[in-house]
C-alpha angles and dihedrals in degrees: 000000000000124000089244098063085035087061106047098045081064095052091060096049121089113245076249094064092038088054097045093046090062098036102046104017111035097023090079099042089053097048093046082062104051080040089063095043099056127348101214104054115209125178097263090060085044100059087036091055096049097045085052090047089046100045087051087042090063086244116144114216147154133218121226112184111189136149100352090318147097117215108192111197097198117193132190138122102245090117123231103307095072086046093059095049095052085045086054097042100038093049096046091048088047090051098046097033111041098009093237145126125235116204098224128183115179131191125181095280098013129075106180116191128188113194115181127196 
């Protein structure tokens, strides 16, 4: 699939379908593989597994560890929707499978986490 077509089949979807693609549909495929990586998930599986899941995904990001925390800075142009389904995804897998919270802001090209110990 190209990042064109990917793009604009967002951007035909409501906020609401994007949300629930992530939250009923790819929450659980993506949990069944970091279950059957580890089966007890820490932190540290969790950033390595995103940034695995990121640099196959064509998204460019950085890493910034500081004070007991990972700020990711994610960038692509895929426009907001796409933002709004990694915000979605990656909150949801944070919350069932760390039980924990991830500060997120997202802009039409920028996803920013925040992930603390």
């Amino acid at each position: 699939m190209t990042k064109p077509f990917l793009k604009e089949v967002l951007n035909q979807m409501t906020d609401g379908q994007v949300i629930n693609l992530a939250y009923k549909i790819e929450k659980e495929s993506f949990k069944g593989i970091l279950r059957f990586m580890k089966e007890n998930i820490e932190l540290d599986d969790f950033m390595r597994f995103l940034r695995t899941w990121l640099t196959a995904s064509w998204m460019q990001h950085n890493i910034v560890i500081k004070n007991d925390s990972y700020r990711f800075n994610i960038q692509h142009d895929l426009g907001i929707k796409w933002s709004l389904y990694v915000k979605t995804l990656v909150s949801e897998l944070c919350q069932d499978v760390l039980g924990k919270a991830v500060e997120i802001k997202i802009h039409d090209n920028l996803i920013s986490l925040v992930f603390t110990e």
